[in-house]
N, C-alpha and C positions, 0 to 999 in steps of 0.2 A: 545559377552562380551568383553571390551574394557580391551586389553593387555596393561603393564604399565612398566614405567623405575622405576629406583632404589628412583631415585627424587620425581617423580612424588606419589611413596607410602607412602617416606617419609612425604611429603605434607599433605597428607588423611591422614595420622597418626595423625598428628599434628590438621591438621584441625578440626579432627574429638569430640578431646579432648578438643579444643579451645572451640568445640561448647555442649561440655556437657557431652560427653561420657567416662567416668574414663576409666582409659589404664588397669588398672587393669581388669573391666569388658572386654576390647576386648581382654586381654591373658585368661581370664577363659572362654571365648567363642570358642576363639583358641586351647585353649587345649580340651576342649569337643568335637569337632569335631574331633581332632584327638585321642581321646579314641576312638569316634564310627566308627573310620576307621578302628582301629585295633582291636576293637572286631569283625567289621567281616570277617576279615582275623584269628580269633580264630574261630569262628564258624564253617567255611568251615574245617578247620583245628584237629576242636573237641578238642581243647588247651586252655589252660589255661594262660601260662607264657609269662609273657614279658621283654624285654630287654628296659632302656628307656637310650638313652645318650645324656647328657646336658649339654651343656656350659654355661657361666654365662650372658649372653645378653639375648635380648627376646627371642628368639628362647628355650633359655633353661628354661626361663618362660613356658613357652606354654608344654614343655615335663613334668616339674612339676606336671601343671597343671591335664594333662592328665594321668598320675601317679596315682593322685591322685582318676581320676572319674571311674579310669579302679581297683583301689583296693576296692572301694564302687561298683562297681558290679559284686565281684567276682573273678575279676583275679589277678593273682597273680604277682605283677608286682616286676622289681628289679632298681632303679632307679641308673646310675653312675654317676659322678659327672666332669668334665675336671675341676674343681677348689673345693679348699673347702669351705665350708658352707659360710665362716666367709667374702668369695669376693662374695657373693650374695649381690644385691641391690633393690633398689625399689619395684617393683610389684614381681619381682622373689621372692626378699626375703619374700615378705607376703605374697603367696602362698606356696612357702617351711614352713614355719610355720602350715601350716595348713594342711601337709603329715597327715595321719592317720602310726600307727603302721604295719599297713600290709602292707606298702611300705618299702622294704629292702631298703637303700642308704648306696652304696659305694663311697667315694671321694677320687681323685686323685689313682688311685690302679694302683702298678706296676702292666705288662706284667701278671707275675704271676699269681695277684690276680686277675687279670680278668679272664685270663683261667679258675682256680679254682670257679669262681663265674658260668660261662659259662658251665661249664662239668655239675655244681651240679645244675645249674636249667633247662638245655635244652631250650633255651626260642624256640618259635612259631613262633614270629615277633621280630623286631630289632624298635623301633622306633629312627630317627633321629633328634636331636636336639641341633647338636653342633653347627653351623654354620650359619646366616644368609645372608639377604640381605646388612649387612654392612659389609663383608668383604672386605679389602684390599690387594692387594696382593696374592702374595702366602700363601696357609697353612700354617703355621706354628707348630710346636711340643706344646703342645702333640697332638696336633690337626689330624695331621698329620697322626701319628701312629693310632689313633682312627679310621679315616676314614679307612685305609688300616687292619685293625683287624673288621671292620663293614664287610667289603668286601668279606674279606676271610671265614665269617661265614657263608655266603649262606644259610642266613635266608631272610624270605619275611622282606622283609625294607618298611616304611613307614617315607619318608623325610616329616619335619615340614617346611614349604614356598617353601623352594627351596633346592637341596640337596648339604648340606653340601660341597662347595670347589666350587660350579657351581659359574658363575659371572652370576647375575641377571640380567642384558644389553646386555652382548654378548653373552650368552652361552657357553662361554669360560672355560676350566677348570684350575683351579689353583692350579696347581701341579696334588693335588688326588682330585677326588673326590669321594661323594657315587652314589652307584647306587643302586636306588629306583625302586622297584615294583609302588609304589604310592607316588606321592606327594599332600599332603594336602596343598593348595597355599592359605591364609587368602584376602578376602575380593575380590581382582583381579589378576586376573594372570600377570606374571613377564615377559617381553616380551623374559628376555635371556632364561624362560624354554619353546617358543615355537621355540628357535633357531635351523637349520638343526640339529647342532652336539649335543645340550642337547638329543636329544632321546634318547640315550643310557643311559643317567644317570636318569633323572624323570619317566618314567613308565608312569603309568596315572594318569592321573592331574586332581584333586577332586579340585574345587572353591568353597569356603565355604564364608557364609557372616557372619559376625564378628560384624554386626552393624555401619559401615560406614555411614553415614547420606546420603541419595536419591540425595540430592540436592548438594554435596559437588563431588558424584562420575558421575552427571551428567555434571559437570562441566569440564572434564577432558579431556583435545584435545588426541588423539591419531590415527596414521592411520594404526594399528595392530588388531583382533579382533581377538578370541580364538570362535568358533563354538561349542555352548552348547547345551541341552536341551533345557534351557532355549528360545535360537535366534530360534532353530528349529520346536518346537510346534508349535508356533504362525500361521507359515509360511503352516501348510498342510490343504490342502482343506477340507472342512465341508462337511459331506456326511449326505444331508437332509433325514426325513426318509421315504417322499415321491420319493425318488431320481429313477434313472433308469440310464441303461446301458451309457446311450446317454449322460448322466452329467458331465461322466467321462473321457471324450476324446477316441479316435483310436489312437491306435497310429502303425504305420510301421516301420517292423525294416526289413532292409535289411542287411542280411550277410551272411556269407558261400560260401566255394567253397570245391573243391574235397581237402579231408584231413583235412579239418579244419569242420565236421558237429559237434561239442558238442557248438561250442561259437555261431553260433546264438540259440540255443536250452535255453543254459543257459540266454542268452541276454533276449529272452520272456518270460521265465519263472521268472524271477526275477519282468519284466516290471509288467506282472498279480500279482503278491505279493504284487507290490505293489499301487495299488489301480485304473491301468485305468481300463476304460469299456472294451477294447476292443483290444486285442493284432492281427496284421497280420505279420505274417514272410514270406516276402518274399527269399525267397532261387535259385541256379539256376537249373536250369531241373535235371543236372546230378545227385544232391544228395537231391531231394525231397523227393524221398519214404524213404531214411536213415533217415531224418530227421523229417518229419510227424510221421514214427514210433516210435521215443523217444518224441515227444512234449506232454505237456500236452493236456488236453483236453482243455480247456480254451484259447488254443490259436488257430489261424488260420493258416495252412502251406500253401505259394501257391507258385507253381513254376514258376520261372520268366525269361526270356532272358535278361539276363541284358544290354546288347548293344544296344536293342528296345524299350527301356525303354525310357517312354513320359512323359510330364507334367502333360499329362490329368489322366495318372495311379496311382498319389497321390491324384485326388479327391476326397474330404472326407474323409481325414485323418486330425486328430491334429498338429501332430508331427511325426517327424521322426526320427528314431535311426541307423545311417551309420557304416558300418566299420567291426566288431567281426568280424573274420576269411575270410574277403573277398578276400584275396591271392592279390600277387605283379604284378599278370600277365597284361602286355600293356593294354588288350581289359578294363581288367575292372578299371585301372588307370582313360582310358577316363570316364567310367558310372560314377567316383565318383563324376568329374567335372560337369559333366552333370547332377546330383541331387543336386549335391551343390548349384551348379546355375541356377536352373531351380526351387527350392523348395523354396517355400514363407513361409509357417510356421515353430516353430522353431525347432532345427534340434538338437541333438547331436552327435557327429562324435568323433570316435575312431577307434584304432588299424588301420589296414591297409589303411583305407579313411585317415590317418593323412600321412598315409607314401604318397599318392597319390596328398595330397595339400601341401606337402611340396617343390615338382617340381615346384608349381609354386604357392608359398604363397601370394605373393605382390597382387596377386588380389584378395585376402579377404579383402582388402582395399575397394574394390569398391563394393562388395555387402549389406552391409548395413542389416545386417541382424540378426535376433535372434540365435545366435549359441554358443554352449559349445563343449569347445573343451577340452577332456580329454586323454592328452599324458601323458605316463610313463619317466624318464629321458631321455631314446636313442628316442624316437622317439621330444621330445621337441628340442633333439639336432639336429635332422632333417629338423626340422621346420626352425631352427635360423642358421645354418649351423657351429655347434658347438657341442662337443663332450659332449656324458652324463658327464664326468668328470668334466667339464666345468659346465653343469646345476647346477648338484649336489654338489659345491663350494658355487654357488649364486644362490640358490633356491628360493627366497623372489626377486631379483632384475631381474631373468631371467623372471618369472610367472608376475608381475606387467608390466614390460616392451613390452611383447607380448600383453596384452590385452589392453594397452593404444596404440600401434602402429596398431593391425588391428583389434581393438574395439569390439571383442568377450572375451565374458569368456571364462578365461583357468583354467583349472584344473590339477595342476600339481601335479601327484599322486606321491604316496611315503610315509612314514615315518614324520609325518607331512605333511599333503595334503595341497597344496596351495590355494585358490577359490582368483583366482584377476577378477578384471572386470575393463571399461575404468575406471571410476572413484570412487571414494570412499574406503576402507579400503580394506588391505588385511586379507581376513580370515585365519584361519589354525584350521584343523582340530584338536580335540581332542581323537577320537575315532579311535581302531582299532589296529592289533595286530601281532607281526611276523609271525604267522599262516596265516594271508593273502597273504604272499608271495610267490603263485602257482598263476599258470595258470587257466585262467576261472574267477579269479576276480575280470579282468578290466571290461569283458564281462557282469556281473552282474552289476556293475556300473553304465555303458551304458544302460541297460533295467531301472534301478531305476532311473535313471533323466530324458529319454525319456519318464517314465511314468510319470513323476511331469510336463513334459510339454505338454503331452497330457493334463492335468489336467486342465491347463491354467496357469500354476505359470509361473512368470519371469523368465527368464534362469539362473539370478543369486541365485537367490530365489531355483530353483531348482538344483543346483549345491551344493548349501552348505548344503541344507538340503537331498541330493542325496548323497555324500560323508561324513556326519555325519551316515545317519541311516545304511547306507552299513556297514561300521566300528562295529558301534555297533550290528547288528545281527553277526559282526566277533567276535566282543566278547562274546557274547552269546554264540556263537557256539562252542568258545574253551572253555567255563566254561563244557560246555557238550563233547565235543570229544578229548580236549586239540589240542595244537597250532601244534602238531608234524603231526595229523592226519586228521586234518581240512579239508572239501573240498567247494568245491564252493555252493555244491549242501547242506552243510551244512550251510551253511552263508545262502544262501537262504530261505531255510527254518525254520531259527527264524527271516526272519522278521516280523513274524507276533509278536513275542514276544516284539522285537524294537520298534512295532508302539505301542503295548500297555502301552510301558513306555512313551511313548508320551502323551497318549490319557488320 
């Protein structure tokens, strides 16, 4: 889904209204979407109460709005005001007109009155709606104080576009800003809320469509793209129903050494979840039997000398999956070069196979080949001879620049996941959640894009839609065990729930 500047939405707005569409229908469509955001953060909640804060631009249209469709179903909403009634314009104003009685509105309330509104309704959710895409500058008062009193209520927030104080181009914050559980983003997403530093302030990022016209949003140059459902479905292979094991690729994942047996374990078991035919772990002798005894049954454990290891021993395989726990030691430095370079189908490499072609990266230049490379910050800073601190500055210009210079995709995990390839947009991940942050989740990663290229998908293809579904069985899995207690083993096992929102 094509990420957008502040210009560029301003444009669609306009355009959109040029061509027929009253601005007023795309704020009552804005604000509908963001009722049905925040009724199901009441639902989960078993709550009723909501907090809405609006300023008097569009933004605080759309919390009207939403005011409005959330007291017609029952909840109990309290609408506040950063101005009074009499500086409402346009569509705001004839939407405020049409509040029903069961929306409380308070305008302009000191400190006080807010507290006192705050103590006596408890709300559930905080919805945001001071703030837009046309800020200027720094917050300003009362604005200001608003955002920093959102903050301190440590209620679940639901930002309306973009949250309140962010700059919609850089990510940047000015002064305060809020910070969102969810941001509900109208029509396309804002390219500053996929910036490194917005994560902390947007949450997750609902794109809603608003009725932008087909032909006005296809028209829109951008080289940013936000990783949706939507981009991901398309992309997964058809599984006919005469189909068989065979249709679905082998695929071989090499990893493991002494003290590291749970990462290639989780590696194959992830791969099998998610849809090849036919999983082989190859592991080395010393910790076969540790490892054959926790594998699923679905996979194949076989013990291997890694240093004897031929071209002709990836016969009849798809794809292959390099790296998970294969230790720093010299002997298997060289095996890694020696499968990198000796293996013609496409390949995914991670963890320690990245520390191993990092010694001597310049010759990924000459192999010409299908491969996804998914490094975490320190090991990206390995690759380019530059510190994680360094990546994680310029996470969008480090990820694009590596895979235009030795023409593989790179997958730069993180907090916003990168997916660049030689040419074309950069993606970024939408899905996924601080509960990901253990060990064992790069490893799962690596078995879900080695199985999409067992599959036969394009390595870009299987990249984006490899660090999409990972993500969201992470969120699944904290809705079920929360983000505190999360394990790898549990992300794994809702991806079947993942593919089913696909399918």
């Amino acid at each position: 889904m094509k990420a957008v500047t502040t210009e560029q939405i301003r444009q669609l707005d306009q355009g959109s209204i040029a061509a027929g569409v009253p601005r007023a229908e795309l704020m009552e469509r804005a604000g509908y979407a963001v009722a049905r955001t925040t009724m199901e953060y009441l639902r989960r909640q078993d709550a009723r109460s909501v907090l809405l804060l609006a300023g008097k631009g569009n933004n605080g249209g759309d919390a009207i709005v939403a005011a409005r469709h959330l007291a017609g179903a029952g909840c109990q909403p309290a609408l506040v005001l950063l101005c009074s009634r009499n500086e409402l314009q346009g569509d705001a104003l004839g939407h405020f007109q049409k509040l029903v009685s069961a929306v409380r509105v308070l305008e302009l309330p000191t400190l006080d009155q807010f507290a006192e509104l705050v103590g006596e309704m408890e709300p559930a959710v905080v919805v945001d709606g001071l703030l837009g895409t046309g800020l200027k500058g720094d917050v300003r008062e009362p604005y200001a104080t608003a955002v920093k009193v959102i903050n301190g209520l440590h209620r679940t927030v639901v930002a309306i576009d973009i949250p309140s104080g962010l700059d919609s181009d850089t990510g940047e914050v000015r002064g305060v800003c809020v910070r969102a559980d969810t941001t509900v983003t109208m029509g396309l997403p804002k390219v500053g809320l996929l910036k490194p530093g917005a994560a902390e302030f947007v949450g997750r990022i609902e794109t809603v469509d608003i009725g932008f016209p087909r032909k006005l949003v296809d028209e829109i140059q951008t080289d940013v793209e936000l990783v949706t459902a939507r981009d991901v479905g398309p992309l997964l292979p058809v599984r006919p129903r005469a189909a068989h094991k065979g249709d679905f690729g082998h695929l071989l994942v090499i990893a493991g050494s002494e003290g590291y047996t749970g990462a290639p374990v989780l590696t194959a078991q992830a791969a099998a979840r998610a849809g090849v035919g036919l999983v082989t772990l190859a592991v080395p002798r010393s910790i076969y039997r540790i490892v054959a005894a926790n594998c699923p049954p679905e996979v194949m454990p076989r013990p291997a000398d890694f240093d004897k290891l031929d071209p002709t021993d990836f016969a009849g395989f798809n794809a292959v999956a390099l790296g998970p726990g294969l230790g720093q030691h010299a002997r298997t430095q060289k095996v890694i070069w020696k499968v990198v370079s000796g293996w013609f189908p496409p390949m995914v490499v991670d963890a320690d196979a990245l520390n191993g072609i990092a010694q001597g990266v310049a010759a990924l230049k000459k192999l010409h080949k299908p491969m996804v490379l998914t490094p975490h910050p320190g090991e990206m800073g390995r690759l380019i001879g530059k510190t994680s601190k360094d990546v994680q500055a310029n996470r969008w210009e480090v990820a694009r620049g590596f895979a235009r210079e030795y023409g593989v995709v790179t997958v730069l995990k993180g907090a916003g996941t990168v997916i660049a390839e030689k040419s074309g947009p950069l993606w970024i991940n939408s899905t996924g959640n601080p509960g990901m942050a253990k060990g064992g989740m790069g490893d799962a990663l690596t078995g879900i894009i080695g199985a999409f290229l067992a599959q036969g998908m394009a390595p870009a293809d299987a990249a984006r839609a490899g660090v999409f579904i990972h993500g969201l069985a992470g969120d699944l899995a904290s809705q079920a065990v929360g983000e505190r207690a999360m394990l790898t083993s549990d992300l794994i096992g809702h991806l079947g729930a993942a593919f089913a929102t696909l399918d």
